[in-house]
N, CA, C and O atoms as a GROMACS GRO file, in nm:
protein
  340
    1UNK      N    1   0.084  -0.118   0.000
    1UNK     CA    2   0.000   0.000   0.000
    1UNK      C    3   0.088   0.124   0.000
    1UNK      O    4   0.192   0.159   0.057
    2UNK      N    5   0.009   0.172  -0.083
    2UNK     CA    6   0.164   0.332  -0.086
    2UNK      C    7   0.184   0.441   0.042
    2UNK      O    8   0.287   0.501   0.076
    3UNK      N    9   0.064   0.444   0.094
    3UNK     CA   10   0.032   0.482   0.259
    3UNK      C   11   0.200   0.490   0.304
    3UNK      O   12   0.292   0.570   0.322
    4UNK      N   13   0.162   0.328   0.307
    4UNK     CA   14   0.273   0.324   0.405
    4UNK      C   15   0.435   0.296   0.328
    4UNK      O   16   0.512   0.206   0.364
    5UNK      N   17   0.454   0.366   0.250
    5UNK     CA   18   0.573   0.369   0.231
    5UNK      C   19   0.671   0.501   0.248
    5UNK      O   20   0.626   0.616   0.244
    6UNK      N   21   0.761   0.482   0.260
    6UNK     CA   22   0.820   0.562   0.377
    6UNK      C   23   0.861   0.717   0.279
    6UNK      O   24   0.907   0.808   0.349
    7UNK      N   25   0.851   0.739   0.172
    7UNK     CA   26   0.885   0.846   0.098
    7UNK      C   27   0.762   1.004   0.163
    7UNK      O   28   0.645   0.992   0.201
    8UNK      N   29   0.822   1.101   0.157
    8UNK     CA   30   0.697   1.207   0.221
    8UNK      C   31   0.610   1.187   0.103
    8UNK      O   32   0.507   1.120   0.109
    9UNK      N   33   0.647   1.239   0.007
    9UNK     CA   34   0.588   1.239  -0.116
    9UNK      C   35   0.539   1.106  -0.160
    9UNK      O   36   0.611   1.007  -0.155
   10UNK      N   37   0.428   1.104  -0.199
   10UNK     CA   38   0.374   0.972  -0.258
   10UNK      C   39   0.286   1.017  -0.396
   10UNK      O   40   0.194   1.096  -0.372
   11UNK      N   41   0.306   0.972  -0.554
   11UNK     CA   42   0.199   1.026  -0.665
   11UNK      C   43   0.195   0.854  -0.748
   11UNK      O   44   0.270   0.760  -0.772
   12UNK      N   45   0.099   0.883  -0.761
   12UNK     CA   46  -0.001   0.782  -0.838
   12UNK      C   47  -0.001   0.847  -0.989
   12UNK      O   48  -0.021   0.968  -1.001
   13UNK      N   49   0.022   0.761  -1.109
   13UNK     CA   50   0.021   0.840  -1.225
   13UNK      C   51  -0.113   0.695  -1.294
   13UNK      O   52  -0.075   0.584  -1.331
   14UNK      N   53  -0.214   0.725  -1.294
   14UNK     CA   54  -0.306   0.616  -1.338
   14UNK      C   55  -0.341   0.651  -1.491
   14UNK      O   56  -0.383   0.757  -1.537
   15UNK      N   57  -0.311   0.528  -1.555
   15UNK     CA   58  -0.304   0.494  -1.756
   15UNK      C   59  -0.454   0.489  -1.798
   15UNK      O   60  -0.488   0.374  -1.769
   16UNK      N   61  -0.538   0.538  -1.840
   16UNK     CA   62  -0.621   0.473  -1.938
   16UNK      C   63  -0.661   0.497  -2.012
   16UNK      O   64  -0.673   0.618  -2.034
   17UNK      N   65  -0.720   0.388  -2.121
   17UNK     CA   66  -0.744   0.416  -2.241
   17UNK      C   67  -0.898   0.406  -2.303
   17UNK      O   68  -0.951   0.385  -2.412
   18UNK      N   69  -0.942   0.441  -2.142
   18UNK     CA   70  -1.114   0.487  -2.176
   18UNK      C   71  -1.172   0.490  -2.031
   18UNK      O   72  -1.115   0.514  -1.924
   19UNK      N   73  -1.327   0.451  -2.066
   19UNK     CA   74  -1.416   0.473  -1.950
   19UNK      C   75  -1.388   0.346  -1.879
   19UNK      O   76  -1.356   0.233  -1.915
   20UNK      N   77  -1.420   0.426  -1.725
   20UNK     CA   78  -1.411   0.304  -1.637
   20UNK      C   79  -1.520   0.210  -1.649
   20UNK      O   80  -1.625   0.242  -1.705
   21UNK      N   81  -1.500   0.104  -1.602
   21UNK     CA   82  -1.561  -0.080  -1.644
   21UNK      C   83  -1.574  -0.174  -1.581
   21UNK      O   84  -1.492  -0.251  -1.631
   22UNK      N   85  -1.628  -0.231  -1.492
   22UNK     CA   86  -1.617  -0.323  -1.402
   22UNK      C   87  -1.729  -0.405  -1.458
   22UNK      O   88  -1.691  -0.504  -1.520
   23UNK      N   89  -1.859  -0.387  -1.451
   23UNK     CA   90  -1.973  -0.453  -1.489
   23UNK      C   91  -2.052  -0.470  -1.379
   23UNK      O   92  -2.149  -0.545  -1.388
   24UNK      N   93  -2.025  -0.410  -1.270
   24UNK     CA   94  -2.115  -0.401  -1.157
   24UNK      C   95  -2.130  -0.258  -1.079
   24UNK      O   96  -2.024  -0.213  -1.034
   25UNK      N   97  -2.251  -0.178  -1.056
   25UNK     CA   98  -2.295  -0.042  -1.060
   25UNK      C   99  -2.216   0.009  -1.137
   25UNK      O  100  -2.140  -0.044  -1.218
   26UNK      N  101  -2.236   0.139  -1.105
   26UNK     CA  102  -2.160   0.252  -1.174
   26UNK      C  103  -2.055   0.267  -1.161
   26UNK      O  104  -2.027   0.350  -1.074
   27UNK      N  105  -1.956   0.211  -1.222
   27UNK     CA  106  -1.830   0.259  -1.237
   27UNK      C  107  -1.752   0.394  -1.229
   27UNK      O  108  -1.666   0.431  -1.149
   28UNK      N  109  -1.800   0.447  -1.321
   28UNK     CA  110  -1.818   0.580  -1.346
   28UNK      C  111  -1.805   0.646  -1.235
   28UNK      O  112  -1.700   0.703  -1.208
   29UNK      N  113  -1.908   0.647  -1.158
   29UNK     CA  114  -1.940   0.726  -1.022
   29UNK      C  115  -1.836   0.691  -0.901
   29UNK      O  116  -1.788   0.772  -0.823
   30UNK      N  117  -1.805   0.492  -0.906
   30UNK     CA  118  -1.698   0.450  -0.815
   30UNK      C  119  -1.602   0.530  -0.851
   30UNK      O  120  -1.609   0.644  -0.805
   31UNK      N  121  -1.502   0.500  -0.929
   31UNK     CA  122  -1.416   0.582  -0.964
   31UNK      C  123  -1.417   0.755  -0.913
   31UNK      O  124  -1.317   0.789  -0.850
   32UNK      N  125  -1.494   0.831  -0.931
   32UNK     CA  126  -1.493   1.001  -0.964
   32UNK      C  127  -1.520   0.964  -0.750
   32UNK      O  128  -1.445   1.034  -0.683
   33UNK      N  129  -1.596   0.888  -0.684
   33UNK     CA  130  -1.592   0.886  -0.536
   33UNK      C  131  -1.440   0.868  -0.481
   33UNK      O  132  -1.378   0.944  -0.406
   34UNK      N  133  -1.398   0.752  -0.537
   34UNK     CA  134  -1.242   0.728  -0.461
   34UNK      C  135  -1.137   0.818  -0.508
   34UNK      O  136  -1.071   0.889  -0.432
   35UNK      N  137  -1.120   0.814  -0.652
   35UNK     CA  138  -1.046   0.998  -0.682
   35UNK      C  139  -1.071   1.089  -0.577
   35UNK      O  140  -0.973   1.144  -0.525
   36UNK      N  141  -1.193   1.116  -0.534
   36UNK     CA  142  -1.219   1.246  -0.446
   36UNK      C  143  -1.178   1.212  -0.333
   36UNK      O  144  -1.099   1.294  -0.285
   37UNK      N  145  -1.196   1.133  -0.276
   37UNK     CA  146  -1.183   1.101  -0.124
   37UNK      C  147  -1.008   1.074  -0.110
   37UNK      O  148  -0.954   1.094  -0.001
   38UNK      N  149  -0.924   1.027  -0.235
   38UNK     CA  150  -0.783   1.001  -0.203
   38UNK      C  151  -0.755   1.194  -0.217
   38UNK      O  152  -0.697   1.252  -0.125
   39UNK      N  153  -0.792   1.254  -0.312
   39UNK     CA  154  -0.721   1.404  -0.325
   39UNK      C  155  -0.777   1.457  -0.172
   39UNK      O  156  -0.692   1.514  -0.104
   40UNK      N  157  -0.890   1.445  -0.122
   40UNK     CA  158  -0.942   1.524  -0.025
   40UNK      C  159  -0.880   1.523   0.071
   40UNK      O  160  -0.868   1.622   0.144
   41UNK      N  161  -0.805   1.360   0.102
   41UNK     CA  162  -0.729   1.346   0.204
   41UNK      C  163  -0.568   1.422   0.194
   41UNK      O  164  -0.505   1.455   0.295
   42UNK      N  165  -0.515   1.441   0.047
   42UNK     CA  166  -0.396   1.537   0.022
   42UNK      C  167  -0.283   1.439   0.108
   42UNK      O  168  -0.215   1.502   0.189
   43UNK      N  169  -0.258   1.305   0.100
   43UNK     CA  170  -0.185   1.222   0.107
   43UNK      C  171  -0.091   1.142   0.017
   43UNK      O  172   0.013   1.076   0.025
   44UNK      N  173  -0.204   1.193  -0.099
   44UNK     CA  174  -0.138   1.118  -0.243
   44UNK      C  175  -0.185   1.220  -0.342
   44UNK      O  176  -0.299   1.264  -0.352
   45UNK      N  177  -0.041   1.263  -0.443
   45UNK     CA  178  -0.068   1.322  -0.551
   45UNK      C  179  -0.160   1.237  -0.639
   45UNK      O  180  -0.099   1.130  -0.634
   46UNK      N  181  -0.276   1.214  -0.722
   46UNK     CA  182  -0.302   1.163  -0.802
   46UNK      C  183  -0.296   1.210  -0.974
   46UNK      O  184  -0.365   1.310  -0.994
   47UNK      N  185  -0.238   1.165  -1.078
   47UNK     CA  186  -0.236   1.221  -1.203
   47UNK      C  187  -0.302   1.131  -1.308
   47UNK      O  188  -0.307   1.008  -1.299
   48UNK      N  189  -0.354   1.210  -1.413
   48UNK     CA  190  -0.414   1.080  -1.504
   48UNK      C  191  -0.402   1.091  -1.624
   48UNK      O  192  -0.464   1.181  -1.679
   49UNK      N  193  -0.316   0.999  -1.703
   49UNK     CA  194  -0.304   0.989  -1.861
   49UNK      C  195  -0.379   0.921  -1.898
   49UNK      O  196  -0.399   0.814  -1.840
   50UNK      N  197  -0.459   0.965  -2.030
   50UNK     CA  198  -0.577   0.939  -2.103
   50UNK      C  199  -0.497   0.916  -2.218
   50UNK      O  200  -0.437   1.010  -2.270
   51UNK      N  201  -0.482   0.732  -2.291
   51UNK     CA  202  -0.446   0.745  -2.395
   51UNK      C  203  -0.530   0.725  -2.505
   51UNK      O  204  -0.599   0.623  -2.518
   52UNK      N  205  -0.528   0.828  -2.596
   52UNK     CA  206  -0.625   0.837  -2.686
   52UNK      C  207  -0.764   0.825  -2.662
   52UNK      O  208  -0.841   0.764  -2.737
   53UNK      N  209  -0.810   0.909  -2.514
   53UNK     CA  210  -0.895   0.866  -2.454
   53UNK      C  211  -0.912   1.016  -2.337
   53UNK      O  212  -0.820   1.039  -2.259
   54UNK      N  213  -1.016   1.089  -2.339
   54UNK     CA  214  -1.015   1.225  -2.261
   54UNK      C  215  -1.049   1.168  -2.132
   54UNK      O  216  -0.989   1.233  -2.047
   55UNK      N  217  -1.125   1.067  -2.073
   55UNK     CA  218  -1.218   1.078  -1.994
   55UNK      C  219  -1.148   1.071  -1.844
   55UNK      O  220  -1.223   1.063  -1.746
   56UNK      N  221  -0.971   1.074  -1.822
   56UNK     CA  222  -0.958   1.094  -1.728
   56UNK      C  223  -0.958   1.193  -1.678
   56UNK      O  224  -0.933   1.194  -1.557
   57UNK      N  225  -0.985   1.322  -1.748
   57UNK     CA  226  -1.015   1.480  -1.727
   57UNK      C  227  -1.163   1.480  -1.618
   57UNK      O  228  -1.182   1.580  -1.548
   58UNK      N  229  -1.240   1.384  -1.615
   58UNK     CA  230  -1.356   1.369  -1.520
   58UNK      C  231  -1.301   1.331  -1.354
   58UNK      O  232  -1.365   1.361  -1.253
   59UNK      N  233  -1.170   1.259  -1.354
   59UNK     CA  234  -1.142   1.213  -1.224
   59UNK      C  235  -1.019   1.244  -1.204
   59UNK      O  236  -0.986   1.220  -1.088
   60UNK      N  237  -0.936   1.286  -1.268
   60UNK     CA  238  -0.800   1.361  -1.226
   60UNK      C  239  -0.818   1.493  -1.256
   60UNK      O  240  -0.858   1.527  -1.368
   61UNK      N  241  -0.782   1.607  -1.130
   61UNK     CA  242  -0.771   1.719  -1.223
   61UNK      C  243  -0.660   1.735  -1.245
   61UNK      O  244  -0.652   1.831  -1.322
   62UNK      N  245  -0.525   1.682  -1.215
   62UNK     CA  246  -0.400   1.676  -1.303
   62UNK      C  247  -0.407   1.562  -1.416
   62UNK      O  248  -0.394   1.447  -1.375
   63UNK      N  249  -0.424   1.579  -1.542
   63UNK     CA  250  -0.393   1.510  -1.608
   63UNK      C  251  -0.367   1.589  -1.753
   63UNK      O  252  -0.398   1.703  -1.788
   64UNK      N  253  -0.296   1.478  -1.823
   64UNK     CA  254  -0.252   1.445  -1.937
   64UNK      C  255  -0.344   1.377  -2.045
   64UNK      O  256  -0.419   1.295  -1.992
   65UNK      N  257  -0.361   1.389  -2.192
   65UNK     CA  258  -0.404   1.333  -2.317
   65UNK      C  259  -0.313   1.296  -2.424
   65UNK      O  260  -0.264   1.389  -2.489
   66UNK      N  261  -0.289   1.203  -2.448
   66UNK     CA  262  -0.242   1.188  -2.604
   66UNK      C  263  -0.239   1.122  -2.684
   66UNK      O  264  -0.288   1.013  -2.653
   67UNK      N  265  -0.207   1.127  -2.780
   67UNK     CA  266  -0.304   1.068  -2.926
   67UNK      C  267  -0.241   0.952  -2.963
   67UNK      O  268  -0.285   0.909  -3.070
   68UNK      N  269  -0.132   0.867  -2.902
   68UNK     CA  270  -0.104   0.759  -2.993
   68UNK      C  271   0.008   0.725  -2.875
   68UNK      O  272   0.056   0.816  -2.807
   69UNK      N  273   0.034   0.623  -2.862
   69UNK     CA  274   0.098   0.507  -2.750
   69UNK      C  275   0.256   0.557  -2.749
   69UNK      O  276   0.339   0.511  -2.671
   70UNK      N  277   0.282   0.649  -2.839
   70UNK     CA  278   0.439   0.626  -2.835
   70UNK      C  279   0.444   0.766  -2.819
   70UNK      O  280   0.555   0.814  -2.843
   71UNK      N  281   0.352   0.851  -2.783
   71UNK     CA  282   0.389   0.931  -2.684
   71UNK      C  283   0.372   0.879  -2.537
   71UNK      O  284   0.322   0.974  -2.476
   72UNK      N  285   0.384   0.800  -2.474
   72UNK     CA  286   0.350   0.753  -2.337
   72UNK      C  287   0.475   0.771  -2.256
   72UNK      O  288   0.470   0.817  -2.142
   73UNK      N  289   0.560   0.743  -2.301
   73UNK     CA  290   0.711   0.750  -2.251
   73UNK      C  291   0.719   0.946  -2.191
   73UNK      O  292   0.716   0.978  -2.073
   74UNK      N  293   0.729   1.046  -2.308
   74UNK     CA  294   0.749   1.193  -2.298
   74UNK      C  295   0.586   1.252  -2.176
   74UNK      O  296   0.572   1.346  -2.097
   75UNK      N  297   0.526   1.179  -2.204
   75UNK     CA  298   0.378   1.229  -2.142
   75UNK      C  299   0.422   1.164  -1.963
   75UNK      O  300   0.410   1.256  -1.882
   76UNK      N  301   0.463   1.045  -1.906
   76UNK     CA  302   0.499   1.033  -1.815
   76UNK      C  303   0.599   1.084  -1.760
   76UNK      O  304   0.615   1.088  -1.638
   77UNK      N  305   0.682   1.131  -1.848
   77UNK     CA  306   0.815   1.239  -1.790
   77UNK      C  307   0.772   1.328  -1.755
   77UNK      O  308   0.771   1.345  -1.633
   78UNK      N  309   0.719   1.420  -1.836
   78UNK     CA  310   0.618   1.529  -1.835
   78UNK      C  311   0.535   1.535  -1.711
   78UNK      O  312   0.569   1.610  -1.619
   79UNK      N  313   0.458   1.482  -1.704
   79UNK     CA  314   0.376   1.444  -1.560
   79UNK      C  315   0.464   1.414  -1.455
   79UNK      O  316   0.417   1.454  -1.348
   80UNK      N  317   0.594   1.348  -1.438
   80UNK     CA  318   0.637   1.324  -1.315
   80UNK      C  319   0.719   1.469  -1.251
   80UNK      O  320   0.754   1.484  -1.134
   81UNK      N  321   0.739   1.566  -1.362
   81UNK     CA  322   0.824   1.670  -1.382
   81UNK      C  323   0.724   1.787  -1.316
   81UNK      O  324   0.766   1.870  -1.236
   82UNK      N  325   0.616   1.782  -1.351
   82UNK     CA  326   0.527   1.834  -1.253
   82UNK      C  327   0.440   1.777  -1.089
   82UNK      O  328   0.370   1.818  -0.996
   83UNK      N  329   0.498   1.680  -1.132
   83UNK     CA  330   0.458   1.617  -0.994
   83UNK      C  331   0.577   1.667  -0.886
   83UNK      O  332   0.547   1.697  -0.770
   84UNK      N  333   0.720   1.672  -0.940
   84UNK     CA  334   0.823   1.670  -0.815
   84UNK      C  335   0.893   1.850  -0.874
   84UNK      O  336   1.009   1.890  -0.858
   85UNK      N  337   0.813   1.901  -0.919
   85UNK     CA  338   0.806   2.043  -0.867
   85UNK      C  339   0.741   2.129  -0.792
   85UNK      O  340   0.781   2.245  -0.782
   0.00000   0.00000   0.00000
């Protein structure tokens, strides 16, 4: 659990490449609840790359978009570069 690992700083950089999915209630809504409740607590940076895919702009408000897989490499630099500034 990242809690407890001993760094002050702790960031989560979460990948996806669409809407959330489980197949049981709303996903959708799970997701945008536990996003809120991890930022609210301000314990964990959370960031979110959307590949080829906007919809993590609904549950990260730090995030990233981009259009094709082989930007994934520059887009996680990018994001970690704002994370540890």
């Amino acid at each position: 659990m990242i809690l407890k690992r001993p760094e002050k700083r702790k960031v989560i950089i979460v990948m996806s490449d669409g809407s959330p999915a489980d197949g049981i209630g709303d996903p959708f809504y799970a997701l945008e609840s536990v996003s809120k409740e991890i930022l609210s607590k301000g314990l964990v940076d959370l960031y979110g790359l959307g590949i080829m895919d906007s919809n993590v702009k609904y549950f990260y408000p730090k995030h990233k978009v981009i259009g094709s897989v082989s930007e994934i490499e520059p887009a996680l630099v990018e994001l970690m570069g704002k994370a540890l500034s």
